[in-house]
GUNUKOL-205242 format. One line per field, with one value per atom (N, C-alpha, C): chain; x, y, z; atom name. Coordinates in steps of 0.05 Angstrom, whole numbers, plus 32768, in hexadecimal, padded with zeros to 4 digits. Layout:
REM GUNUKOL-205242
chain: c(A,...)
xx: c(X,...)
yy: c(Y,...)
zz: c(Z,...)
atom: c(CA,...)
***
This chain:
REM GUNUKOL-205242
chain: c(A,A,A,A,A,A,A,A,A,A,A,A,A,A,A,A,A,A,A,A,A,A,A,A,A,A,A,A,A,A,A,A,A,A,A,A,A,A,A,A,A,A,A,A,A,A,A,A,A,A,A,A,A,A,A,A,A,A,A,A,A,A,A,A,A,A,A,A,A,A,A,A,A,A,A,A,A,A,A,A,A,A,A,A,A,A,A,A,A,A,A,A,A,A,A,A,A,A,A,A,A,A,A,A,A,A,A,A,A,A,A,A,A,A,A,A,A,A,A,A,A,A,A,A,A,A,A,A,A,A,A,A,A,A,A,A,A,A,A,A,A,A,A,A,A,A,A,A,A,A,A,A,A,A,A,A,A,A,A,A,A,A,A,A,A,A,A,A,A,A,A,A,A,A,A,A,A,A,A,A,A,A,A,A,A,A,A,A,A,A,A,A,A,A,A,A,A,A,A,A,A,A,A,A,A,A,A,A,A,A,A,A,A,A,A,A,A,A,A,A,A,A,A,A,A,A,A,A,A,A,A,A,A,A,A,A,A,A,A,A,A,A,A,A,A,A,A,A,A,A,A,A,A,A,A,A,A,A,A,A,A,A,A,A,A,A,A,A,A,A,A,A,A,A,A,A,A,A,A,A,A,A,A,A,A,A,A,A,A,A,A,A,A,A,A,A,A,A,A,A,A,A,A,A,A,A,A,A,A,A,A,A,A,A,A,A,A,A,A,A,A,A,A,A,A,A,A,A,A,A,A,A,A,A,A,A,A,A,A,A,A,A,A,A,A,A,A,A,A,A,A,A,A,A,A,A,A,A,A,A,A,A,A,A,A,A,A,A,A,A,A,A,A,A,A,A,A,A,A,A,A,A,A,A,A,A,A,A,A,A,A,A,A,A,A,A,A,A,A,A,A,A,A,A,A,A,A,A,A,A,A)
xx: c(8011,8000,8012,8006,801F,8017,8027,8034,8012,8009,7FF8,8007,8004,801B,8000,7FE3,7FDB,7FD7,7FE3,7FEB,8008,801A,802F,8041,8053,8052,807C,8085,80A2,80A3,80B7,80B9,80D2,80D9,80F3,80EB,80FC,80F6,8109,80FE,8105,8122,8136,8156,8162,8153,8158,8164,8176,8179,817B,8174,8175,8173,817E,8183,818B,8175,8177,8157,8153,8137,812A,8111,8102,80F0,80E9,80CE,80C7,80B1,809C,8082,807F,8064,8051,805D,8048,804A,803A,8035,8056,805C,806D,806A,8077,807A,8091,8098,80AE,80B2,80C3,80C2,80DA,80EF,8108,8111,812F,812F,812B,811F,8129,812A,8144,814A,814C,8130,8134,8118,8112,80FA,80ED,80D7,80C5,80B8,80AF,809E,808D,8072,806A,8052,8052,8034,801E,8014,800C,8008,8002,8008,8021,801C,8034,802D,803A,802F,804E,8052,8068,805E,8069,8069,8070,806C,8074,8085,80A0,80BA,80C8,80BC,80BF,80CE,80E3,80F0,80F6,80E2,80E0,80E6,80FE,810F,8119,80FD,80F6,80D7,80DC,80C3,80B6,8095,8083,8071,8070,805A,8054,8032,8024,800F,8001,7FDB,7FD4,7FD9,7FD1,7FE3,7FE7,7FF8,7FFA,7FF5,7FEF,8012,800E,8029,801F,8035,8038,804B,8055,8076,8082,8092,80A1,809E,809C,80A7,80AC,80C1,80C8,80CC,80B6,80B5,809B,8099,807C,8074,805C,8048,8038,8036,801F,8011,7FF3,7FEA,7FD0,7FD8,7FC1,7FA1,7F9B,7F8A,7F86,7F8C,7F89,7F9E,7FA8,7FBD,7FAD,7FBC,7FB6,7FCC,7FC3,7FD1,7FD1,7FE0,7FD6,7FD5,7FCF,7FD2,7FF0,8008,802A,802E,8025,8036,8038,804F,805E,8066,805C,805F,805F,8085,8086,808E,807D,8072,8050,8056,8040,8033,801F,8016,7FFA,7FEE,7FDE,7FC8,7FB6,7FA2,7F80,7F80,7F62,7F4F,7F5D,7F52,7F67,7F5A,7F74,7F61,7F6B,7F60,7F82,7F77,7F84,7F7D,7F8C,7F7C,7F8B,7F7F,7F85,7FA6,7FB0,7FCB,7FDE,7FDB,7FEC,7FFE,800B,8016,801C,801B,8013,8020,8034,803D,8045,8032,802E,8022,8017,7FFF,7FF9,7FDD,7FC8,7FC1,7FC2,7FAE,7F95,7F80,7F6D,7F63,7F75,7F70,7F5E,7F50,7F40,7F43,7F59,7F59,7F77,7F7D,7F9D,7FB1,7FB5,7FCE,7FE6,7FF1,8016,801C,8027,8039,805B,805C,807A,8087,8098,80AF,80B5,80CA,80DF,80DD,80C0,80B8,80A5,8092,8083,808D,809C,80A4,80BF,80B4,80CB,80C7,80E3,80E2,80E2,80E5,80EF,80CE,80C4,80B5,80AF,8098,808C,808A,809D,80AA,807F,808B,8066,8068,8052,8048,8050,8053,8055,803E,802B,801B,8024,800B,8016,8013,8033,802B,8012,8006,7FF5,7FF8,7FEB,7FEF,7FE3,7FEF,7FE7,7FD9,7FC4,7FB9,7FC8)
yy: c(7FE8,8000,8019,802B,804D,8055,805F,8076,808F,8092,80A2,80BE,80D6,80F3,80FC,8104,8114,811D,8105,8110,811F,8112,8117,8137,8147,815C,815A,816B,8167,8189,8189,81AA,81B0,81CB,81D6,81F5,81E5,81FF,820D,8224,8241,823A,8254,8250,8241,8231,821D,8231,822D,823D,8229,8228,820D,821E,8214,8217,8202,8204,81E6,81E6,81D2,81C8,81B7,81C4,81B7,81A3,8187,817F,8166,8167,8157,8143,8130,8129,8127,8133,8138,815A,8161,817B,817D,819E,81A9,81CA,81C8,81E6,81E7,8201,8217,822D,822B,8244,824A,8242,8250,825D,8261,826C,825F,8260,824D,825F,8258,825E,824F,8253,823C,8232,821E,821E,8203,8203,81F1,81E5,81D5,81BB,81A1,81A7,819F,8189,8171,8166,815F,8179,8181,8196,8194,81B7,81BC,81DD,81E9,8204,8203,8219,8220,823F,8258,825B,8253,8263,8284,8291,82AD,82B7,82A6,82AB,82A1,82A1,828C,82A6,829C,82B2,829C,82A3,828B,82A4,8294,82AB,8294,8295,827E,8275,8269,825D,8248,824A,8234,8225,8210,8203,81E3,81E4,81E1,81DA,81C6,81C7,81E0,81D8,81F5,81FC,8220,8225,8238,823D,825A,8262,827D,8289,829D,829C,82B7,82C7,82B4,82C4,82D7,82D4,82E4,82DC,82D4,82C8,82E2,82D8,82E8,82CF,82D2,82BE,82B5,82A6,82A2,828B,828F,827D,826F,8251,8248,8232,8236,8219,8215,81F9,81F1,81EE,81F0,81F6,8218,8213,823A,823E,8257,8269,8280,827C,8290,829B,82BC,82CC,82D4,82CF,82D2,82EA,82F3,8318,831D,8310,8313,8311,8308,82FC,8315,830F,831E,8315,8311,8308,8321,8316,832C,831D,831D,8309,82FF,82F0,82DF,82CE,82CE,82B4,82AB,8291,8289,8279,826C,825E,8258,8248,824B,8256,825D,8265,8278,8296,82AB,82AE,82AF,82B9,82D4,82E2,8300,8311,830A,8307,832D,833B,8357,8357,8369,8367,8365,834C,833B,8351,8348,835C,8351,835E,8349,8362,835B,8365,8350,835D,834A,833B,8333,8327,830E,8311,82F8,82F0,82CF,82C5,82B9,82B0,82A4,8281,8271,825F,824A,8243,822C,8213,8217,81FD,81F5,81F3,81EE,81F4,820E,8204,8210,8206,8211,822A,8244,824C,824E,8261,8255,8261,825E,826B,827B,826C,827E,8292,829B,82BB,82C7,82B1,82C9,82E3,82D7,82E9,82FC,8312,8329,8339,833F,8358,836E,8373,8390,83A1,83B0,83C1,83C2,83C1,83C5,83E7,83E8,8405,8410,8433,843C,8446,844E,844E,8473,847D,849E,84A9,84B8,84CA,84DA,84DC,84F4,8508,851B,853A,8547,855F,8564,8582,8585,85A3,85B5,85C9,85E8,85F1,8600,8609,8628)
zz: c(8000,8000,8000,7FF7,7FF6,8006,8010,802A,802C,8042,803E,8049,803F,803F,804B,804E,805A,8077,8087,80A5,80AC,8097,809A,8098,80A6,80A5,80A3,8089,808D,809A,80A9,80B9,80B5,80AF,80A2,80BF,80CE,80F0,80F2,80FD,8104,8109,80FB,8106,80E9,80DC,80CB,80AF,809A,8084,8075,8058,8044,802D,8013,7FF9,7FEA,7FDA,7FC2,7FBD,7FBB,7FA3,7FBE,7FC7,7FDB,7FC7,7FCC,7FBD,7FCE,7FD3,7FE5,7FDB,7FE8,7FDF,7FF6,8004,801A,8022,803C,804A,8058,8058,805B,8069,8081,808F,8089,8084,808E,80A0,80B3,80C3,80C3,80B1,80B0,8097,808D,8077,8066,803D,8038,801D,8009,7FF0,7FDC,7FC8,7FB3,7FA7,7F9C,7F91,7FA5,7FA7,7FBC,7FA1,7FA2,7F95,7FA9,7FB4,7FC3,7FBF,7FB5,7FB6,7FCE,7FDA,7FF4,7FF7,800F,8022,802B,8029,8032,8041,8058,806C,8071,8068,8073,808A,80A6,80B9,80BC,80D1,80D2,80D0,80DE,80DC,80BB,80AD,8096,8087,806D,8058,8047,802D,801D,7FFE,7FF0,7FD7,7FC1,7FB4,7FA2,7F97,7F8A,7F7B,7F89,7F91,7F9D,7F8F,7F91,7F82,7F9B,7F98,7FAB,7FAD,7FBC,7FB5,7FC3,7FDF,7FF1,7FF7,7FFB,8004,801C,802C,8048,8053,804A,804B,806F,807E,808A,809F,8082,8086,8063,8063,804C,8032,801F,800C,7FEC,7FE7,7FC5,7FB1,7F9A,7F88,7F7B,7F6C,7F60,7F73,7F78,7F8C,7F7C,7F7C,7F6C,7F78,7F78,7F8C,7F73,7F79,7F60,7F72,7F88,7F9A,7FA3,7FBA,7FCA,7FD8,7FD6,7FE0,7FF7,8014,8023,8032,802E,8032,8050,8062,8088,8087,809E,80A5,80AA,80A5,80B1,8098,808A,8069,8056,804E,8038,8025,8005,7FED,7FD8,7FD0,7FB9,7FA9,7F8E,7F7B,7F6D,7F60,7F4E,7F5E,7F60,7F64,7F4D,7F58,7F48,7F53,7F5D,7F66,7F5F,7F69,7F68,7F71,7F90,7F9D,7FB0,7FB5,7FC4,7FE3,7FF1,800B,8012,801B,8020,8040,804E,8069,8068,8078,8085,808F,8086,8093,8080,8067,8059,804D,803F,8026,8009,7FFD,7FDB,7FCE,7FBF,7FA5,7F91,7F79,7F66,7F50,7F47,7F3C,7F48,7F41,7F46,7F2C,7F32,7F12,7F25,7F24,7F30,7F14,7F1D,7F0A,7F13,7EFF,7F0A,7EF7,7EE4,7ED4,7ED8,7EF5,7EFA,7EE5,7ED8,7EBF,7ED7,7EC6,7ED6,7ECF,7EE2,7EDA,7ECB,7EBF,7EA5,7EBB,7ED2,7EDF,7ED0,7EB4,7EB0,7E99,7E9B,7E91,7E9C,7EB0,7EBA,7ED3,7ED4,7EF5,7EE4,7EE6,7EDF,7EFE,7F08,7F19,7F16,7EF7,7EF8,7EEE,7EF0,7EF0,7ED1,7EC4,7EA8,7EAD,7E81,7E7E,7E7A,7E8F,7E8D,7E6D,7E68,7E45,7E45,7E39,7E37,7E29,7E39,7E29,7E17,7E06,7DF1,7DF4,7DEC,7DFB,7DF0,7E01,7DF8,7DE8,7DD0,7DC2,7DCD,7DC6,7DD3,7DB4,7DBD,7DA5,7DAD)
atom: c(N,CA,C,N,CA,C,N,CA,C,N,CA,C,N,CA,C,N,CA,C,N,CA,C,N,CA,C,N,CA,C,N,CA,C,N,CA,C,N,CA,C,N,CA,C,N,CA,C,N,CA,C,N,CA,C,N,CA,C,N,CA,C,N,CA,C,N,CA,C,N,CA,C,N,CA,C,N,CA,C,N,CA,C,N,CA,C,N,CA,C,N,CA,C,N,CA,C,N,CA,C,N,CA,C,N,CA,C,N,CA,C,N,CA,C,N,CA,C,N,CA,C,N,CA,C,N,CA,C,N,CA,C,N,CA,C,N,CA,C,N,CA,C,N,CA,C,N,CA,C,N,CA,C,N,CA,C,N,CA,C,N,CA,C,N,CA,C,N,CA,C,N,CA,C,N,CA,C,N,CA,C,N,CA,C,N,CA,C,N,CA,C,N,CA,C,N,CA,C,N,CA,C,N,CA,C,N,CA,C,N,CA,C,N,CA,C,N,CA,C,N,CA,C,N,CA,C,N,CA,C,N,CA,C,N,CA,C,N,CA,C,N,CA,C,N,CA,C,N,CA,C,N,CA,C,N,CA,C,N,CA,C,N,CA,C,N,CA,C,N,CA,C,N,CA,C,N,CA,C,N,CA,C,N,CA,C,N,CA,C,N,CA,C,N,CA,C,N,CA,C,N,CA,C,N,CA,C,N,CA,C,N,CA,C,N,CA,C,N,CA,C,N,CA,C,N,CA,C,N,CA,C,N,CA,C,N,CA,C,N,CA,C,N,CA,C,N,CA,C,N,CA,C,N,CA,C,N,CA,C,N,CA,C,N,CA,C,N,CA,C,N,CA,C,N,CA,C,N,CA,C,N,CA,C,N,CA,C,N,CA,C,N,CA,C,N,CA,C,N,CA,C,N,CA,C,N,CA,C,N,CA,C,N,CA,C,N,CA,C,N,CA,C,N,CA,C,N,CA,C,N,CA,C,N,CA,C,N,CA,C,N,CA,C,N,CA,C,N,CA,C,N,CA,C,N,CA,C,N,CA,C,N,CA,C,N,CA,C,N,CA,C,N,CA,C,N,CA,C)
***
């Protein structure tokens, strides 16, 4: 019989710093640093103390701690009232609790497609359009 992952919880705790390629098939906390891309078949809960500087992908995901990078849960993404996301994300479902902070875009998907990483996420600021001057009669 296979391993059942939905009780199971892997924990990456406070104090902790890691860099490389997280991927899971089960549920996963963080409450320490972590640098790099996450790949989760499960949940994934950012604790508060959490600094996540990388790309997520996820069924669920509840941030409320830090994270910089594209967020993607093929389920629902929630935003705590501590959490800080500067970046993309994508879901099916957004919950945005008072407090959060969000810079970024939202997609609201309901036919799970994937985000492309390696074009959707630009940091640098789209050039503004220039009006046309206006004539003086």
């Amino acid at each position: 019989m296979g391993k059942n992952y939905d009780q199971e919880i892997s924990i990456l705790s406070n104090g902790l710093k890691f860099e490389g390629k997280l991927t899971s098939e089960g549920n996963v906390r963080i409450d320490g640093d972590f640098t790099g891309d996450i790949i989760i078949n499960g949940n994934l809960t950012l604790g508060d103390k959490s600094i996540v500087k990388g790309n997520i992908k996820a069924t669920n995901i509840t941030i409320s701690g830090k994270v910089d990078g594209i967020v993607e849960a093929s389920e629902k993404i929630v935003l705590e009232s501590t959490s800080r996301l500067i970046g993309d994300l994508t879901a099916r479902i957004l919950v945005v609790n008072e407090g959060s902070i969000f810079d970024g875009k939202s997609k609201m998907n309901s036919n799970n497609t994937s985000v492309d990483y390696g074009s959707s996420y630009n940091n640098e600021p789209e050039p503004e359009e220039e009006e046309p001057a206006e004539e003086e009669s």
